[in-house]
RODO-2510 file (C-alpha; in nm, 4 decimals, decimal comma):
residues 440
     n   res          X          Y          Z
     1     x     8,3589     8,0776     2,2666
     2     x     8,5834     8,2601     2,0365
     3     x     8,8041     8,1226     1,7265
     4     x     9,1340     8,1568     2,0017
     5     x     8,9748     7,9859     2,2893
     6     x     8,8758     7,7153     2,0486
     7     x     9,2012     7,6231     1,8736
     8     x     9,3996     7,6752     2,2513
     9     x     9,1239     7,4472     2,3861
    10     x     9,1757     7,1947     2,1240
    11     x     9,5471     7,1940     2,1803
    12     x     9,5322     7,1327     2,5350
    13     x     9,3218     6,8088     2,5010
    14     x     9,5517     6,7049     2,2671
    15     x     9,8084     6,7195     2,4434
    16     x     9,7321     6,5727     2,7785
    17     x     9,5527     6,2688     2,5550
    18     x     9,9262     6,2360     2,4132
    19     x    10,1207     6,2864     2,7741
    20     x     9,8735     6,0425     2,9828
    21     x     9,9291     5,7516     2,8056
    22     x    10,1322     5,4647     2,8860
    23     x    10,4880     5,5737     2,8934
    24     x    10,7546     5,3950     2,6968
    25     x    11,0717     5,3377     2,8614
    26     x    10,9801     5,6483     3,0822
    27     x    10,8698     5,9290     2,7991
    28     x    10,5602     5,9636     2,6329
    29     x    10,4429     5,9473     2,2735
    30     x    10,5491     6,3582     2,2564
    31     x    10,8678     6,2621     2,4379
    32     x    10,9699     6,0276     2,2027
    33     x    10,8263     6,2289     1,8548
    34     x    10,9973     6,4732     1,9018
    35     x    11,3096     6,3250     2,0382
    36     x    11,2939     6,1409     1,7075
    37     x    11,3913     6,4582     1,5400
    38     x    11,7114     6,4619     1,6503
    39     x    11,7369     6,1104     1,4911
    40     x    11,6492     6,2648     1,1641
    41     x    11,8176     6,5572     1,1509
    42     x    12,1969     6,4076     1,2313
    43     x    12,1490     6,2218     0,9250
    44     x    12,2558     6,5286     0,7056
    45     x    12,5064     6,6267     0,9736
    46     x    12,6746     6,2484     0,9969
    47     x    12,7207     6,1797     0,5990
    48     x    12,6608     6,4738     0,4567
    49     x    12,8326     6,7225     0,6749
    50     x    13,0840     6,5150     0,8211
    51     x    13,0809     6,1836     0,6173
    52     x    13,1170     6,2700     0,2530
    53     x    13,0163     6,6515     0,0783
    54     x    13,3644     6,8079     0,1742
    55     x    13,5697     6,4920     0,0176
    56     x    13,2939     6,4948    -0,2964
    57     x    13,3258     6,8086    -0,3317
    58     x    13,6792     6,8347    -0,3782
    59     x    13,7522     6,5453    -0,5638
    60     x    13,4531     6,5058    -0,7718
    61     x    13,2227     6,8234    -0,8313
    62     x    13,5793     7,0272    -0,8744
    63     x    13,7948     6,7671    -1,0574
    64     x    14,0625     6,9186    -1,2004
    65     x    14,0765     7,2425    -1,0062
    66     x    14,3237     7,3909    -0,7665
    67     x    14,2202     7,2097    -0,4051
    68     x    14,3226     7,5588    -0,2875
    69     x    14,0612     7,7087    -0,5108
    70     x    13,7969     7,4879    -0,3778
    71     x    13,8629     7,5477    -0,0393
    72     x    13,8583     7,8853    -0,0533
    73     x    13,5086     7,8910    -0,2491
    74     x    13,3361     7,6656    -0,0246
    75     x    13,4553     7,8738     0,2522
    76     x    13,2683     8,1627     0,1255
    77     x    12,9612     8,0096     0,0627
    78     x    12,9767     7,8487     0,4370
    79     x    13,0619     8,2085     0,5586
    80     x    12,7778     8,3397     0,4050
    81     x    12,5243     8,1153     0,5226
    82     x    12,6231     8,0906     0,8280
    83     x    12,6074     8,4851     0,8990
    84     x    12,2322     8,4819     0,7198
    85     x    12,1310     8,1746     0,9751
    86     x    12,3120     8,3895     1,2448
    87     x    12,1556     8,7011     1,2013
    88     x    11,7954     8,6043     1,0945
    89     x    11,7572     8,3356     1,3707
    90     x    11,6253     8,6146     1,6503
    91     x    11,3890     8,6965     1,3619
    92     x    11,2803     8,3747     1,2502
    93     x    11,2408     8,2508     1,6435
    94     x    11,0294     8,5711     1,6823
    95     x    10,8104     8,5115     1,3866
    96     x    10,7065     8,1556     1,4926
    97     x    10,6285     8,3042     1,8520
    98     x    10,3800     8,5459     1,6849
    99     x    10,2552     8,3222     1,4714
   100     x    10,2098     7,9530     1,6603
   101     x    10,3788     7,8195     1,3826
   102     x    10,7077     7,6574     1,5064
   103     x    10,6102     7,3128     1,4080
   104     x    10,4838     7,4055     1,0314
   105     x    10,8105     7,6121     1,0099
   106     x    10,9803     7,3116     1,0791
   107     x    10,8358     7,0917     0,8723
   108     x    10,9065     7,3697     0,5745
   109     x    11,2677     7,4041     0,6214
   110     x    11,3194     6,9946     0,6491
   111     x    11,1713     6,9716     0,3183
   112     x    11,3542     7,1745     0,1487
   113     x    11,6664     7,1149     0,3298
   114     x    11,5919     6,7492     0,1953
   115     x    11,5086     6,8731    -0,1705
   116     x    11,8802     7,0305    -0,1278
   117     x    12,0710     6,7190    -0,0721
   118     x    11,8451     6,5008    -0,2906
   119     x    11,9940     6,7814    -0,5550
   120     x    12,3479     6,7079    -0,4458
   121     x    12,2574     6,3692    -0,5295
   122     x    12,1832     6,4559    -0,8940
   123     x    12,4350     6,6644    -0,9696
   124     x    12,7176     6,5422    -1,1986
   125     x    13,0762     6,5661    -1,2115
   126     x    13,2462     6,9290    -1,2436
   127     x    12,9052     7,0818    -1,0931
   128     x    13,1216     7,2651    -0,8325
   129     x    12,8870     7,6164    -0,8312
   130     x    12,5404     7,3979    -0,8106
   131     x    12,7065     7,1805    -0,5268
   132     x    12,8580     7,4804    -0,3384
   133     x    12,4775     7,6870    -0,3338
   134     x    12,3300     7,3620    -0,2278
   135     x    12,5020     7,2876     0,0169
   136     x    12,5392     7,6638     0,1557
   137     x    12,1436     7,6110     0,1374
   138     x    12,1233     7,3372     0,3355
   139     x    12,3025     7,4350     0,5810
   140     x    12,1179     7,7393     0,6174
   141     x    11,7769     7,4854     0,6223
   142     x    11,9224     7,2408     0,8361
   143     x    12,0152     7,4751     1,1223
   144     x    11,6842     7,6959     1,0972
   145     x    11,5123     7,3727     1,1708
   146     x    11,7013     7,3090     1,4548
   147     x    11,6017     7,6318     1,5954
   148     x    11,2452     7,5838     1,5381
   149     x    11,2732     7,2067     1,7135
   150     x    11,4785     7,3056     2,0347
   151     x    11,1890     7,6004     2,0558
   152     x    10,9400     7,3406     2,0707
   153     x    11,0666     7,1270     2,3896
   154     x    10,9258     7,3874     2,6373
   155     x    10,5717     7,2248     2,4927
   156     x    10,6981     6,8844     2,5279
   157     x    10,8381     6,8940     2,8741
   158     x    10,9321     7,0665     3,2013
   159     x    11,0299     7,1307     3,4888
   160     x    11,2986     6,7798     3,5644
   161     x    11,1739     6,6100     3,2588
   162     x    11,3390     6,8893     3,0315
   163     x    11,6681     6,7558     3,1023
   164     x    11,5689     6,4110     3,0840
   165     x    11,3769     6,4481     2,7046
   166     x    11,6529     6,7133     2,5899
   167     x    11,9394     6,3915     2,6866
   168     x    11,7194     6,2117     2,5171
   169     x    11,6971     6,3861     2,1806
   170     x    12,0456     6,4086     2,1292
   171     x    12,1446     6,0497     2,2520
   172     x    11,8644     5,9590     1,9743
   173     x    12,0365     6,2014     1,7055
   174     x    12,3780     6,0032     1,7901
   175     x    12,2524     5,6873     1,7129
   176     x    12,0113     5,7249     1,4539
   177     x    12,3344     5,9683     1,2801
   178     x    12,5816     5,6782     1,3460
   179     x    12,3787     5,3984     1,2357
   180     x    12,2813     5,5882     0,8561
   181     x    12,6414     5,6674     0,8372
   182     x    12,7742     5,3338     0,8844
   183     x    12,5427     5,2065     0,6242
   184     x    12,6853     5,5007     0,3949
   185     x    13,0062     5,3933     0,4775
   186     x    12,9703     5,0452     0,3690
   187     x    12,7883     5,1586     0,0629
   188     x    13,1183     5,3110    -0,0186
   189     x    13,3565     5,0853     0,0775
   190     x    13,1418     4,7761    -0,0479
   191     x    12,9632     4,9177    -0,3146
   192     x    12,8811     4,5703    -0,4846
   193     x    12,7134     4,4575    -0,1287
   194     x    12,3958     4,7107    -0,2166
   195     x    12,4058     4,6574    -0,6345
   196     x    12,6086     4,9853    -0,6554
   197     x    12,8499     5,0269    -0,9751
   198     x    13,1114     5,2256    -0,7869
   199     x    13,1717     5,4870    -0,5228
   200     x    13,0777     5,7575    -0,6827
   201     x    12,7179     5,5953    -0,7509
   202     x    12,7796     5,4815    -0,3498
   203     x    12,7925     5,8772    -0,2392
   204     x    12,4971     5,9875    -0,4328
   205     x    12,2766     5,7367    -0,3170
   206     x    12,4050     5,7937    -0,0001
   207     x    12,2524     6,1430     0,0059
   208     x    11,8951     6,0080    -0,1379
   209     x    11,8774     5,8017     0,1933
   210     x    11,9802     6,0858     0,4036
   211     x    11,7060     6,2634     0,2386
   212     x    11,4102     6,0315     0,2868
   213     x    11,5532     5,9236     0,6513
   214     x    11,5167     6,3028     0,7502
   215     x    11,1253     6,3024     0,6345
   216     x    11,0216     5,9793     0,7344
   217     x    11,1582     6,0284     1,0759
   218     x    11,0443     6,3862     1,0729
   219     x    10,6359     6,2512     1,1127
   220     x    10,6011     6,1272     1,4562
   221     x    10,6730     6,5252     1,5282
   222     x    10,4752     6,6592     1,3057
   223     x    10,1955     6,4281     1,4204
   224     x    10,2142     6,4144     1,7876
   225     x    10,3751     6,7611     1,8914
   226     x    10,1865     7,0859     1,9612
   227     x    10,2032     7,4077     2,0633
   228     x     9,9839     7,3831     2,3189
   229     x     9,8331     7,7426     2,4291
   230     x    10,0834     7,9289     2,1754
   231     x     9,9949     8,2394     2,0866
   232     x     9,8437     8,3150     1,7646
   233     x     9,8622     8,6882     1,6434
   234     x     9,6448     8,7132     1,3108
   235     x     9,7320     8,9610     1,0409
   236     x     9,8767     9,0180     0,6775
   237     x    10,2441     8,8446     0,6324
   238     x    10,4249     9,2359     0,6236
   239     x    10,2329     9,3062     0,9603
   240     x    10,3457     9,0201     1,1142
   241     x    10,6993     9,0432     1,0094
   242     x    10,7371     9,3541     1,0920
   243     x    10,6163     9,2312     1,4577
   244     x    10,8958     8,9801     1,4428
   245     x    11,2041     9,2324     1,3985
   246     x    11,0644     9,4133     1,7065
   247     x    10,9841     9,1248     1,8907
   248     x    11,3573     8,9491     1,8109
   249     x    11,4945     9,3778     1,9645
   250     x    11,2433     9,2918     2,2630
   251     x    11,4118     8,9435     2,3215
   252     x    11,7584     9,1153     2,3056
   253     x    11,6680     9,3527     2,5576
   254     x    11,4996     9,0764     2,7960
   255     x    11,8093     8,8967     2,7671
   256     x    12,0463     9,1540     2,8480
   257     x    11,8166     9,2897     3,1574
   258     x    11,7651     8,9332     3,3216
   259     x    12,1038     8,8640     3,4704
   260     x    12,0885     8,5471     3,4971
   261     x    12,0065     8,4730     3,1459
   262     x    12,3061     8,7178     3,0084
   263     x    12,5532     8,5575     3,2608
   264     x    12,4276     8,1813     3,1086
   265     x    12,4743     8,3175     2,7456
   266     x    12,8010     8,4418     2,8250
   267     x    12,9713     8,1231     2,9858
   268     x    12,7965     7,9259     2,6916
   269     x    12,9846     8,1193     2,4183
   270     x    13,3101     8,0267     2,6001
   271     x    13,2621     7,6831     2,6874
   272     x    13,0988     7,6164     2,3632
   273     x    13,3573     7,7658     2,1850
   274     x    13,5981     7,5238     2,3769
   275     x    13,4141     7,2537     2,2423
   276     x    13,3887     7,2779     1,9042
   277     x    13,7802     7,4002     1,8709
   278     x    13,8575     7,0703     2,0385
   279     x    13,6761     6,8986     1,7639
   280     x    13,7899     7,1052     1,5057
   281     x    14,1468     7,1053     1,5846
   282     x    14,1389     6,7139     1,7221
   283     x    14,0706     6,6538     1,3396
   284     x    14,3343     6,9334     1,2007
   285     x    14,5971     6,7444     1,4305
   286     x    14,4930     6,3903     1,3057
   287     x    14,5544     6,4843     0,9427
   288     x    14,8875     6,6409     1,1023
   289     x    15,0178     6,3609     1,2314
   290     x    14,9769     6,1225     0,9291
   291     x    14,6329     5,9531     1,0073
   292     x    14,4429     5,8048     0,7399
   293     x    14,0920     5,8613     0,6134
   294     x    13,9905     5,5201     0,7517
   295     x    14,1183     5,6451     1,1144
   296     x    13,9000     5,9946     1,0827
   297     x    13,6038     5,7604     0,9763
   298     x    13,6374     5,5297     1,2598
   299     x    13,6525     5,8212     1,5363
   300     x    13,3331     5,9903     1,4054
   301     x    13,1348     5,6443     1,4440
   302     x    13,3228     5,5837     1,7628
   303     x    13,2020     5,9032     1,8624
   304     x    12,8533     5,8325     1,7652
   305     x    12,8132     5,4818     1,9142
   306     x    12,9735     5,6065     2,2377
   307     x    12,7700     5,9615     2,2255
   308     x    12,4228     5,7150     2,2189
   309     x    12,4719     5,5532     2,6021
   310     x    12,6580     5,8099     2,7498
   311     x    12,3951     6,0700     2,6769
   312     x    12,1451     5,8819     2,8247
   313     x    12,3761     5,8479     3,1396
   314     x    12,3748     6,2322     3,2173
   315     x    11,9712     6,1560     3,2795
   316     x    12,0182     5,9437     3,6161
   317     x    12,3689     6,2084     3,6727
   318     x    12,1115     6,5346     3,6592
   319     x    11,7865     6,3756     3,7912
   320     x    11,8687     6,4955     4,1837
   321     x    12,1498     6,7436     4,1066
   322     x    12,0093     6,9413     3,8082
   323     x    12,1782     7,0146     3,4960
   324     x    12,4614     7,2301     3,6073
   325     x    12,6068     6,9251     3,8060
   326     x    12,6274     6,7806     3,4617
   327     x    12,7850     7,0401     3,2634
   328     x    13,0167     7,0440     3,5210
   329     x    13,1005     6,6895     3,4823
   330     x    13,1140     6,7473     3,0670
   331     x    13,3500     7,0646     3,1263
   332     x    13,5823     6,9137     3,2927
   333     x    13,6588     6,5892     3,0829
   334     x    13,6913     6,8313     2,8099
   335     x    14,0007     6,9986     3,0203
   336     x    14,1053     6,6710     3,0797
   337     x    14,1150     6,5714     2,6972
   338     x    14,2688     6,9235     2,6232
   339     x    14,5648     6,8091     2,8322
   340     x    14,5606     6,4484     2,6961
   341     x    14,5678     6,5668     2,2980
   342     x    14,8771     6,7619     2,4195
   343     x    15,0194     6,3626     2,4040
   344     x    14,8330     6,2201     2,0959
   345     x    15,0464     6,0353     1,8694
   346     x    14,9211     5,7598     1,7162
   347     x    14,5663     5,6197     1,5407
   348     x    14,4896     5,4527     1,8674
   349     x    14,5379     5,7634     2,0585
   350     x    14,3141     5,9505     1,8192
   351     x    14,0308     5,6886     1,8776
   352     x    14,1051     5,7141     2,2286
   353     x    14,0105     6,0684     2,2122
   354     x    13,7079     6,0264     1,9996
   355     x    13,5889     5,8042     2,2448
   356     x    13,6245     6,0514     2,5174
   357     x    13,4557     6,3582     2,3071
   358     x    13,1946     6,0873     2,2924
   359     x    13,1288     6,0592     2,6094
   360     x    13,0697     6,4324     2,7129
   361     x    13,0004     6,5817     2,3406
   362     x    12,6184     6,5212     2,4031
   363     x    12,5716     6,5751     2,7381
   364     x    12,6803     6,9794     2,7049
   365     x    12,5179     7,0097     2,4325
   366     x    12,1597     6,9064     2,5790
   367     x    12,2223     6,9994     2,9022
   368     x    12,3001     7,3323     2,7924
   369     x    12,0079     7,3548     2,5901
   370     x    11,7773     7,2014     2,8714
   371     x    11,9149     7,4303     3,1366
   372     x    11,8419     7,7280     2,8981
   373     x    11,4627     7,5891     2,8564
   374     x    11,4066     7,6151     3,2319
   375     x    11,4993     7,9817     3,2289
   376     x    11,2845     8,1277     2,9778
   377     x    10,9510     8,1739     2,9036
   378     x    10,7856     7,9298     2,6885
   379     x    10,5924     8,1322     2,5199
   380     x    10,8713     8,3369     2,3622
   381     x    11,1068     8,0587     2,3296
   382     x    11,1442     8,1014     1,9647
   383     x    11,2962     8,4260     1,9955
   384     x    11,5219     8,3352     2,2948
   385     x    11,6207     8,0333     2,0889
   386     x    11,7418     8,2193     1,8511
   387     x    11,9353     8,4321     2,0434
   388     x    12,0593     8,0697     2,1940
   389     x    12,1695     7,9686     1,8580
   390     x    12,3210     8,2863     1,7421
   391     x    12,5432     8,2540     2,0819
   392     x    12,6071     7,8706     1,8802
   393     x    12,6996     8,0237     1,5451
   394     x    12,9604     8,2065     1,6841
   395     x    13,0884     7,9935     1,8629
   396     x    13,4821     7,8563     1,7561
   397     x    13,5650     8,2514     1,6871
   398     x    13,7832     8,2995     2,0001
   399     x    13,9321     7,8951     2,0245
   400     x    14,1512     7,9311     1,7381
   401     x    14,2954     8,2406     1,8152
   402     x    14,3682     8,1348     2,1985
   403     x    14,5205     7,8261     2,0334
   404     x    14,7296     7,9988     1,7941
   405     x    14,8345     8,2495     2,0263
   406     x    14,9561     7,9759     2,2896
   407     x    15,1695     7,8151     2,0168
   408     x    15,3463     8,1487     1,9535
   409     x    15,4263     8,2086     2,3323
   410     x    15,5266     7,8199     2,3998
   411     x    15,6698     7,7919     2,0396
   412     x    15,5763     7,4432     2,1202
   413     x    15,2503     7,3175     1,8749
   414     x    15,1558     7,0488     2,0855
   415     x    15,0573     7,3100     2,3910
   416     x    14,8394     7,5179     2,1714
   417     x    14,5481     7,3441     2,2986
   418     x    14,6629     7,3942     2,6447
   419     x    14,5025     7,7384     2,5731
   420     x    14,1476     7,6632     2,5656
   421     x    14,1364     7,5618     2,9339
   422     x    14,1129     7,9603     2,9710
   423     x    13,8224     7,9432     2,8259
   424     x    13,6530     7,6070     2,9951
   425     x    13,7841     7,7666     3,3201
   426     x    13,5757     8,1033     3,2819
   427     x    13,3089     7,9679     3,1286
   428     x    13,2882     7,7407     3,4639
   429     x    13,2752     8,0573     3,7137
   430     x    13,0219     8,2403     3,5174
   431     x    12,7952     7,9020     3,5212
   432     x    12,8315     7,9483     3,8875
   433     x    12,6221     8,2566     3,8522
   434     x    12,3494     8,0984     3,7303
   435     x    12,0545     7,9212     3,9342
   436     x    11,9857     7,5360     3,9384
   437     x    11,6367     7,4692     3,8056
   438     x    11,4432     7,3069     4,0769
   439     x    11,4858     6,9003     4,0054
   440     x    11,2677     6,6750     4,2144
***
């Protein structure tokens, strides 16, 4: 028996000693490690993203300087790492295919995503250029990981069960996010509660625990997940990533040839694009309006605490009608809230709307991702995932400009939003293109 047959032989005991155990709740050991992930990850996307770096970083890393200034240098570094995550992700995916290495890959960029923001936690006042790379770095880390994880549920689940573990990882990320955060939060507010001098102290120890929340969370997968029967192409690094650009050109092609698959990508760059304008502009229009920092802290953890059930819902909502039914369900509360932040006045109202994002923000998102799983094959799924992901990146690029440009035609600010139901709309008749999995 060769080397190949050994290692893929190995894998597959492995794996169905992991799947037939006892099930917890209804998932298995796999199941839940790598749904655990997700828990880990939206650490650094709750307090870092989110929570506190953009506040820090104006106030404290670039005292003294023009907010303007700031603003406009962060944006450039965020620019630039997001383009390099954009365009390298089809590479990167491609690479791990050739390789069978999605799960050390992982494991690599977590690290050092977590070295990043234990450095942000070090840093001292008027470090503005250190805190800016970091950051851009992280970012960069943080969302090739991601890539390399959602590449790795076609080895966790299938068929019906992908939409049930994929609702699961992201209910997990909102809780495990919202529950560090609110601990963050009341470092800040309360510093003397954890034997903190001050805020400032507060924040920076606020990124240590995001750091060693990410790794220690981050085991289960790296202990119980395989690639079970990946392939494994041997030769010298330059050989093999060589391989990877033309493997991430084959992917492109395969995409573009499969119907299907190009009509899904297509109506998940508008509806995505929907979503995250909502978000983005819900929070532009809550500053607007007069609403406090306390209110914009209160809707993310409403949004978190709310994302946790209602994610979970969509499982028993998709288990006879397939994912589709879901996102259907998902797109059109988000049309409804379009039309309702038309009316939003007040801090309630803003909550109010939190609470709704809440309650369809996760379910897209996984059942997006889940539907996606079911129509590729698994073992190139970290090339097709990164075609997935660049589709993400780009993703708010048309929502502002359909938002601005409804403004200028209504000369009325509160409509603008009104726009973006172009965009859920279409994105809804090119889903109809694509084929329900099978669900049993």
């Amino acid at each position: 028996m060769s080397q190949t047959q050994k290692r893929t032989r190995k894998q597959n005991t492995g794996i169905r000693a992991l799947t037939t155990k006892a099930e917890f709740l209804g998932f298995t050991r796999a199941e839940w490690s790598w749904s655990l992930y997700d828990w880990a990850n939206s650490s650094f996307a709750t307090t870092v993203m989110a929570g506190f770096f953009q506040i820090f970083f104006k106030k404290y890393w670039s005292s003294g300087i023009d907010p303007q200034l700031t603003t406009a240098r962060l944006g450039v570094v965020l620019s630039v790492s997001g383009f390099a995550i954009a365009a390298l992700s089809p590479v990167f995916g491609a690479f791990t295919d050739l390789s069978g290495r999605k799960k050390q890959a992982l494991f690599v960029t977590m690290l050092l995503a977590s070295a990043c923001v234990v450095g942000l936690g070090l840093l001292q006042e008027g470090d503005w250029l250190p805190a800016m790379y970091l950051y851009g770095l992280a970012m960069f880390l943080f969302t090739a990981s991601i890539n390399f994880y959602d590449s790795l549920l076609p080895f966790v689940a299938g068929g019906e069960r992908t939409n049930r573990v994929s609702l699961l990882g992201y209910s997990m990320g909102y809780l495990g996010g919202g529950v560090l955060f609110l601990i963050n939060v009341l470092m800040y507010l309360k510093p003397q509660w954890f034997g903190l001098a001050d805020g400032v102290q507060a924040v920076k120890y606020s990124f240590f625990s995001v750091a060693i929340w990410w790794i220690v969370f981050s085991l289960p997968l790296m202990k119980n997940v395989e690639e079970v029967g990946a392939p494994f192409v041997a030769g010298a690094l330059p050989e093999q990533i060589v391989a990877s650009f033309r493997g991430a050109a084959t992917a492109a092609r395969d995409i573009w040839q499969i119907p299907t698959l190009r009509f899904f990508l297509l109506a998940y760059w508008l509806y995505i694009d929907g979503v995250y304008t909502v978000i983005t502009m819900a929070v532009d229009y809550g500053m607007s309006i007069g609403l406090e920092s306390s209110d914009l802290i209160s809707a993310l953890l409403v949004t978190q605490f709310v994302g946790f059930p209602a994610t979970l819902a969509y499982t028993f909502l998709t288990k006879e009608r397939g994912p589709k039914f879901g996102l259907y369900i998902c797109i059109g509360i988000y049309m409804l809230t379009v039309i309702l932040a038309t009316q939003m006045k007040t801090g309630v109202h803003f909550l109010l709307l939190a609470g709704t994002i809440g309650l369809v923000q996760g379910g897209v998102q996984s059942l997006s991702r889940s539907l996606f799983v079911q129509m590729i094959p698994k073992e190139k799924s970290g090339e097709f995932f990164g075609f997935f992901n660049l589709v993400g990146k780009f993703a708010s690029v048309i929502g502002p400009m359909v938002v601005g440009a409804t403004v200028y035609l209504t000369q009325t600010p509160q409509y603008g939003m009104l726009g973006l139901l172009f965009l859920f709309g279409t994105g809804v008749i090119l889903l109809t293109r694509v084929p329900n999995p099978d669900v049993h």
